[in-house]
N, C-alpha and C positions, 0 to 999 in steps of 0.2 A: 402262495409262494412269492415272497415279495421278488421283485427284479432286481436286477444287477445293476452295484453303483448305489442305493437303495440303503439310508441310515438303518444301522441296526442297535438293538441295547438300549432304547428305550426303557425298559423298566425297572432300571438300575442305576444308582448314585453314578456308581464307574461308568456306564455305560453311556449315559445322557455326555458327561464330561469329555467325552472320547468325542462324543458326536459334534459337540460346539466348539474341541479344539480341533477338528478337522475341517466345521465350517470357516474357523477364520484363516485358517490357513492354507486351505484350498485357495479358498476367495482369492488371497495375497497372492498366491504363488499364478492364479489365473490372468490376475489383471500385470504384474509382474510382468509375464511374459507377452502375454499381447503388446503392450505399450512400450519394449526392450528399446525398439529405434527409438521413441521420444524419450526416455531415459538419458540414452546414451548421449543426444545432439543436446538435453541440458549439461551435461558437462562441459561438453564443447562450445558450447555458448556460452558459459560462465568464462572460460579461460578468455575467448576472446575477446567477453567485455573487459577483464581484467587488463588485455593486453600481453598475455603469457604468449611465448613462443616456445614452444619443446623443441628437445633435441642437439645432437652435436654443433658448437658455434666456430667456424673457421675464422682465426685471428684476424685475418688480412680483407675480412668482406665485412662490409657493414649488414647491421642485425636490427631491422628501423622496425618496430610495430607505432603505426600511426594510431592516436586514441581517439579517432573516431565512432565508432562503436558506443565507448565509455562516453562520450562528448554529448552524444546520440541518447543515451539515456537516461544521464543529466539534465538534459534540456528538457527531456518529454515529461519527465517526474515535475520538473519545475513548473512548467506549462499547465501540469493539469492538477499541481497545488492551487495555483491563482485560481484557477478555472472553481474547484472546488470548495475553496477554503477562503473564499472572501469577505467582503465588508458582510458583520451580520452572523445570525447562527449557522451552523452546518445545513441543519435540518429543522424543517415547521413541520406543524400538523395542520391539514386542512381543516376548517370545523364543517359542519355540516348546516348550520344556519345560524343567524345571529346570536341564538342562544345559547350555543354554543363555541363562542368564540372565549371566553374564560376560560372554560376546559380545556380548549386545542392551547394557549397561550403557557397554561398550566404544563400541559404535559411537555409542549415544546421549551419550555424552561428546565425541566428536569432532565427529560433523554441529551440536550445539551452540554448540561452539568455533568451525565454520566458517560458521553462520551470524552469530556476532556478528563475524568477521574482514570478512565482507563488510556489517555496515553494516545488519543486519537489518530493527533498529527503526525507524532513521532514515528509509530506504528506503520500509516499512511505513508512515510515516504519509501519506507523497504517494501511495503506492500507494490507499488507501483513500481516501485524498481525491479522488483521481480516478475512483474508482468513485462513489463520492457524486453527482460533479460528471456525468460525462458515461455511466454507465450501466453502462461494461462499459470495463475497462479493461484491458489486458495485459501481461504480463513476458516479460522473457529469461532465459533461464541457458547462462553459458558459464563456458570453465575460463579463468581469470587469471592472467595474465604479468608481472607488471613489475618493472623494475628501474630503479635509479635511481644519480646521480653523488655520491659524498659525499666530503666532506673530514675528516680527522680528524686529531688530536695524540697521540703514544704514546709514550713511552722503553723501546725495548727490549734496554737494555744498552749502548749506545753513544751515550745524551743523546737528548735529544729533538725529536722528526722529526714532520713533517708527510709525510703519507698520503693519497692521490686516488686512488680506485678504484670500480670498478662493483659495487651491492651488488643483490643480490634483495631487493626488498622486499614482494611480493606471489605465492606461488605455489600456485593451491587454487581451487576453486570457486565462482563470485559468480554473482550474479545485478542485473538492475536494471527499476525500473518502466518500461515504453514509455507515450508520448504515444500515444493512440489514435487520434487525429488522421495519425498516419504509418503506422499498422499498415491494410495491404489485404489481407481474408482472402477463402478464396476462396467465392463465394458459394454459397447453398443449403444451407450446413453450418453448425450449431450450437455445436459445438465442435470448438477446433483437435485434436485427436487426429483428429478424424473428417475433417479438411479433407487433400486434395490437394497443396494447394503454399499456400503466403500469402507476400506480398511487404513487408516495410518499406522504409522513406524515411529517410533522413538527410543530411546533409550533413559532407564532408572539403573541407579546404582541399587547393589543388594540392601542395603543397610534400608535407601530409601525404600523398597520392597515388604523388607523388615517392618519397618514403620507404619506403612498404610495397611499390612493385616493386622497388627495388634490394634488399630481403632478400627476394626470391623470394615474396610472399605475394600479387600484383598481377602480372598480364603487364607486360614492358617497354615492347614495342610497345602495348599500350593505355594505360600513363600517356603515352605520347609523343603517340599521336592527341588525348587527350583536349581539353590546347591548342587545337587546331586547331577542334575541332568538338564539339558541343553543342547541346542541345537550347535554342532562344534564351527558350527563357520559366524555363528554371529558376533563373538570377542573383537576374532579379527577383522569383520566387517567394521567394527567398532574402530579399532585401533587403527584402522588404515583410512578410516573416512569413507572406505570405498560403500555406493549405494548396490546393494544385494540385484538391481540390474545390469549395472554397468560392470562393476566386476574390475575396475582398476582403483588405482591409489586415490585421486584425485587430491582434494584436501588432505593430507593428513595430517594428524595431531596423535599425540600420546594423551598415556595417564599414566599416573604412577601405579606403584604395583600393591600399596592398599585399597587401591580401587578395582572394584568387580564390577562390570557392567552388565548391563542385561537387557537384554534385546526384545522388546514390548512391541506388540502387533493389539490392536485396539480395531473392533469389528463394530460398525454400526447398522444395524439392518434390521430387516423383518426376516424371522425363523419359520418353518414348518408350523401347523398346528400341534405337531408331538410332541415340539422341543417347548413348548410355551413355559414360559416360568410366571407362575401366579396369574394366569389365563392370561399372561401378557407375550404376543408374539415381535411387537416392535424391542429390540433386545441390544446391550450394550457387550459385545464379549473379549475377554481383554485374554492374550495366552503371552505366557513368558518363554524365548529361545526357542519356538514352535514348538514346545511340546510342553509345558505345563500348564492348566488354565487356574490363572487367579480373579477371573470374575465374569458372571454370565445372570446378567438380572437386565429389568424392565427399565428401558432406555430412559430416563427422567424428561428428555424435552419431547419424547414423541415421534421424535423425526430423526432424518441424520443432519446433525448441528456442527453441520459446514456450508458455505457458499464459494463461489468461484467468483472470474473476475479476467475476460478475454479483452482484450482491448482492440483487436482484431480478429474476432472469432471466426471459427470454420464451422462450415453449413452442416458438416455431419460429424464430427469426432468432438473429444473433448479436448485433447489435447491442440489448441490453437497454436498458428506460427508466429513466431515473435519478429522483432525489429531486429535482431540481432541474425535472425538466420535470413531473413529476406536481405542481408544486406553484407551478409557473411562473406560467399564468395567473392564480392569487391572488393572488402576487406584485406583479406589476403591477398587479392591480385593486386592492388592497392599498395601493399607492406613490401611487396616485391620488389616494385617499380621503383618504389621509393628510395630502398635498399639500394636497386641499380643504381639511381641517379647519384648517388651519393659517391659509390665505389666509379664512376664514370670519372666524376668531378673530382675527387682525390688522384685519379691519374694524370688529371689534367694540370692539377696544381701542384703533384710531385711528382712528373712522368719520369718512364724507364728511360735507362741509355744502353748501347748497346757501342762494342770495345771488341774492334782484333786484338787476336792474343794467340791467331793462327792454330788454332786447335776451338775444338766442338766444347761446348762451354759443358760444366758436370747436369748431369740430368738433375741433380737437387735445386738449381737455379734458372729451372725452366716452370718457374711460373712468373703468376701477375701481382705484382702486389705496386703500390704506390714505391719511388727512391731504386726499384734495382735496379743491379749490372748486369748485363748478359754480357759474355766473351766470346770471340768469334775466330778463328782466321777465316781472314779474307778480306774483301775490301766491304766496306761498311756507311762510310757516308763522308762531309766534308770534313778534310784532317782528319778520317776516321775516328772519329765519336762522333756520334747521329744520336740527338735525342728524339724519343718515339713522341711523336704529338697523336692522341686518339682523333678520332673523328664524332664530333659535337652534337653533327645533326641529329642522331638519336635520342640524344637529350631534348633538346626543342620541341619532339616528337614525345616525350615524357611526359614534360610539364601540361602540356594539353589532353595527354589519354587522361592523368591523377585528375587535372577539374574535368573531365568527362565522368572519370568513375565516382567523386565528388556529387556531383546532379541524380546520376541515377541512385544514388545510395539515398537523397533528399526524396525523392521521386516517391522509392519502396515505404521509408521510415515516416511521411511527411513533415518532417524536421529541416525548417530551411533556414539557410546559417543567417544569413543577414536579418530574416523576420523572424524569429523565434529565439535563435542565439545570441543576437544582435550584435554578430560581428557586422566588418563594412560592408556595406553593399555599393549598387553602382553608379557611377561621378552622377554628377549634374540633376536628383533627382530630388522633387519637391515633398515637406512634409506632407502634404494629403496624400500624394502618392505612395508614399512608404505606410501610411496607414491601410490604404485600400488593398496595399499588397500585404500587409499584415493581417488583415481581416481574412483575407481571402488563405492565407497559408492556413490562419486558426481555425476554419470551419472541417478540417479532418481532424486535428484534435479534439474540437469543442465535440464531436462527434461519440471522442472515445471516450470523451470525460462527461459525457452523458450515460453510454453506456457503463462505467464506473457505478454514475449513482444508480441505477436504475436497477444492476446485478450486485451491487455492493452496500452503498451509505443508505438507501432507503431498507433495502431487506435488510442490513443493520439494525437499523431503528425501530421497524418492526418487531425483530427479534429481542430490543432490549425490552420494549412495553410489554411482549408475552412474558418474558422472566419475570418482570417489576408484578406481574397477575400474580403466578406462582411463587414468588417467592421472596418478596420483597415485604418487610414490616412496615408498617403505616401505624402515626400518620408523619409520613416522612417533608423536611422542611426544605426549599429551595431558596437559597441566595444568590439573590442577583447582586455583581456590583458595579459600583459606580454609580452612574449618568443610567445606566441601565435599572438600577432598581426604584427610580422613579417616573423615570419616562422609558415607556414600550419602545424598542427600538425597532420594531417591525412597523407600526400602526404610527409611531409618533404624537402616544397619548400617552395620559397619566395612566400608571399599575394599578390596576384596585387592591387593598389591602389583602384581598383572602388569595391572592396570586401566589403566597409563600407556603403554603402548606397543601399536601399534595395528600389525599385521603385511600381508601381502597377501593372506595368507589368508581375512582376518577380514570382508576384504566379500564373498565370495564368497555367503554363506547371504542369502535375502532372508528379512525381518524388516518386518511392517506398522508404518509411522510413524504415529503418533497426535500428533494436536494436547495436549499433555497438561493444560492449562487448563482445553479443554472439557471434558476427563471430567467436569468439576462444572459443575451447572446453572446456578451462583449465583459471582455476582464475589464478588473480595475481600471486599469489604465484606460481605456479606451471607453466605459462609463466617464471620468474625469471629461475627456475634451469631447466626449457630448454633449453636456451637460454646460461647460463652456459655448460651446455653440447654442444651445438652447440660450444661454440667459442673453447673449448677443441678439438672435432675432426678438427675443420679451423685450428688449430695451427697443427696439423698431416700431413698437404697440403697444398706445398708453394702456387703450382697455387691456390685449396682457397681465400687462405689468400691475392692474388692478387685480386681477384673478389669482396671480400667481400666490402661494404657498411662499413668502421668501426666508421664511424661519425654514420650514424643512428642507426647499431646495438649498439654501447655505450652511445647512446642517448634513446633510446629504452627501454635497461637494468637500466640506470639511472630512467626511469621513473617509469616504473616497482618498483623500491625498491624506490618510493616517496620522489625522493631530492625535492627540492621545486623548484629549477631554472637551468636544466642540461646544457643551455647553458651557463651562467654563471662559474658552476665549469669546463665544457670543454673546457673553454676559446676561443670558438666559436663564439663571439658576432661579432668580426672584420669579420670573412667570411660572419656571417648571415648581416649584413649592408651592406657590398661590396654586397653581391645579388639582395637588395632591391633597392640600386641606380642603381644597373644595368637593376633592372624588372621598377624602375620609366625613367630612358635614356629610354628604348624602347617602354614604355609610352608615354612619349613626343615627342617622333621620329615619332609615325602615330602608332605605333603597326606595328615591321617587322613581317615578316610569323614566324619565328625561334623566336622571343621573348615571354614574359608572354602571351602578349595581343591580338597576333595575332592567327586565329584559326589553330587548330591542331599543331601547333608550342612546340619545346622541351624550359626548363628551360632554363635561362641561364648558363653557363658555371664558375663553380667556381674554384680556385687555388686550388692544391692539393697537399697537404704536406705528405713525405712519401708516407706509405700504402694508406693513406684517400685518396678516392673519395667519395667525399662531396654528389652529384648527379648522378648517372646510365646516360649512353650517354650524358654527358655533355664536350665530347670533352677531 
């Protein structure tokens, strides 16, 4: 007697489909409602990073939202670009021994290239903006298909012809930030590797529904029910913006009225052994308006293919607190004050007068606004008009609470205006000192922009090299350009020629991704004037100034302050060419031991003018 709660209908077409559109929408409506309050406080976070203020606005009072907040999460996005996105690639690959470092070079050229094909940066700064904003934000990666219709003009020998034909325009690894607002993970678990099953939310138009069952990706018969039946609140969840948690307007937007929406819940998890579909229990289950299932097969990456990304994570939930709510109630209190001071000082620069006129003035002219008249009988003040002058001190009493609630808000967020914003800061102070307090503000950021790579751009990278395993054709070609496609911009040696083409072999070896930025404590800017310092004390010390690298280190510091071509203004091109025919000679030679290509073997050996040594042990 099976128990209660207990799928039934297993051994039937109907019956299995009944069971997997009730797993995904159990699941949805479970984590749904556990997480209601975190749902709900992202909305409210959203408005007041925007700076929105609801509700009835009284003419006569000032209505100040301060964009602090907004200011607040500008900065930190910006901060932890630099931090992440600096001189150099995103991401290396460790190699594992000398003979291995072509390979790691190899691969770290191409996940690269496929990070900037999908849109990295651009991606990256909503991504972190919505960590900012609502705490804990999430991504996808999946592998990318498109193709698209072009027209074109060509003469090939017979005059010239117009051309319509289907091109590939996109085929390779991407990724993209999710609304957290749509992502239902499953509860009790901290991070999605450690989770079960978690369900996203989206919406497809019918038509688009139409389309992915006729190329076999959608059942037929479930785009055909779908028509007919649906869940009645999802249109309008649709139409109103409002998230199936929160249950208000929030955003809204239309559509016009040939558009059908349709409200898509997409399950990733691992099933029962009953439900397995082709002995496969790890399962992708997709249901349309909770109630029709248009797909339920073996999940393609094996896992569930999403990552998170806390930038102040909590020790036991998933759902982390953001900058926006640690510093919310200031905010407000903050907007208030602000508002007062304003409505304070308007009465002060058009205050009230008050006027016998021997009768009780009308109750409609018994308020506060800046310019009125009140009428009185009686006696009232000199020559009876008496202008009302307010009392100030509460003001004075203002300006110091707002920079008090100003600090604590730095305090919560660690966003401090002068070191990270780089408004002014205070008189008489020296540049080293503003650096040391810069330093010291950056080490809770550098913090989060660690954990960034750590939860983020590294399991990224990983995740493209498993794709690139499974589903990538080879033997696919990597172009470097520039300055970069002859001299290694990591190692500062010539590229050996087989660096451009990338085999199926070649993903095979796992290799640790490294955020390669972080390796340094210190952004851009603060690399720059060490490095400064450094050639200062080198010039103190002849031997130094023997030892030193002065091509790399002036190539280095060139890069650092963003010239766009440092081999070019250091008129280095002729040594970096003489390298390259000397790493192609020992190419074509068999690969000696001592050349590019042979294992464990040093650089070639470049001429050195003066001070310069071009290369370390190069003879």
């Amino acid at each position: 007697m099976a128990r209660e709660g207990e799928f039934r209908g297993a051994g039937t077409v109907a019956g299995r489909e009944d069971q997997f559109v009730r797993i995904c929408v159990n699941s949805f409506e479970t984590s749904r409602d556990t997480f209601a309050v975190s749902y709900k406080r992202y909305n409210r976070s959203y408005k007041l990073y925007r700076a929105w203020k609801l509700g009835k606005y009284t003419p006569y009072r000032a209505n100040i939202a301060i964009p602090i907040l907004f200011s607040l999460g500008q900065s930190d996005v910006a901060k932890k670009l630099d931090l992440l996105f600096g001189p150099g690639p995103v991401v290396s690959f460790k190699a594992g021994g000398p003979e291995d470092q072509i390979l790691a070079r190899r691969r770290t050229a191409l996940i690269n290239t496929q990070f900037a094909d999908a849109e990295l940066f651009d991606k990256s700064t909503r991504f972190l903006l919505s960590s900012s904003i609502f705490g804990t934000t999430a991504y996808k990666w999946f592998w990318d298909v498109r193709k698209e219709l072009i027209e074109f003009r060509a003469d090939l020998g017979t005059g010239e012809r117009s051309f319509v034909g289907e091109q590939l325009s996109f085929d390779g690894p991407n990724w993209q930030p999710m609304d957290v607002r749509n992502i239902f993970p499953e509860p009790g678990k901290v991070r999605i590797r450690e989770m079960s099953w978690l369900v996203e939310r989206f919406f497809l138009d019918k038509e688009d529904v139409n389309r992915l069952a006729e190329s076999g990706f959608y059942l037929k018969r479930g785009a055909a029910d779908v028509e007919y039946s649906g869940h009645p609140g999802a249109k309008d969840e649709y139409l109103t913006g409002a998230n199936p948690a929160v249950g208000d307007g929030g955003d809204e937007w239309r559509t016009p009225e040939h558009r059908r929406p349709i409200e898509i819940l997409q399950w990733w998890g691992r099933v029962p052994r009953d439900l397995a579909v082709d002995g496969e229990v790890n399962l992708v289950i997709t249901v349309a308006n909770r109630h029709t299932l248009l797909r339920a097969e073996a999940n393609p990456f094996n896992k569930i293919p999403f990552g998170e990304y806390s930038p102040m994570p909590d020790p036991w939930h998933w759902h982390a607190p953001s900058k926006v709510e640690v510093a919310e109630k200031l905010q407000v209190s903050t907007n208030a004050m602000a508002s007062q001071k304003v409505d304070i000082l308007s009465l002060f620069a058009d205050p009230q007068f008050f006027y016998n006129r021997r009768s009780a003035p009308p109750a409609r002219k018994l308020f506060a606004r800046p310019g009125a008249w009140h009428a009185f009988d009686g006696e009232v003040g000199p020559a009876n008009i008496q202008a009302m002058i307010p009392d100030l001190r509460g003001v004075q009493n203002l300006y110091t609470e707002l920079e008090q609630q100003a600090q604590w808000m730095e305090q919560g967020t660690g966003i401090v205006r002068d070191a990270i914003q780089g408004l002014a800061g205070p008189d008489r102070e020296t540049a080293r000192g503003f650096l040391g307090r810069q330093q010291s503000a950056s080490v809770r950021l550098l913090m989060e922009a660690r954990i960034a790579a750590n939860q983020w751009i590294e399991p990224l990278a990983m995740e493209f090299v498993r794709m690139n395993r499974k589903f990538m054709t080879f033997p696919k070609a990597v172009r470097m350009i520039g300055a970069n496609a002859v001299i290694d911009p990591l190692l500062l040696r010539p590229v050996p020629p087989e660096l451009e083409m990338v085999a199926v072999n070649d993903m095979l070896p796992d290799y640790d991704a490294q955020a390669y930025s972080l390796m340094s404590s210190v952004s851009r800017g603060q690399q720059f004037q060490q490095l400064l310092t450094l050639m200062q004390v080198a010039q103190s010390n002849p031997i130094l100034i023997q030892l030193v690298n002065w091509m790399a280190f002036w190539r280095q510091l060139l890069i650092l302050a963003e010239v766009p071509n440092p081999d070019e203004l250091m008129g280095t091109d002729g040594i970096v060419m003489q390298a390259v025919g000397n790493a192609l000679a020992g190419a074509l030679g068999g690969g000696a031991a001592g050349g590019p290509t042979g294992a464990g073997g040093s650089p070639p050996a470049l001429p050195a003018t003066g001070n310069v040594i071009p290369f370390p042990g190069g003879g």
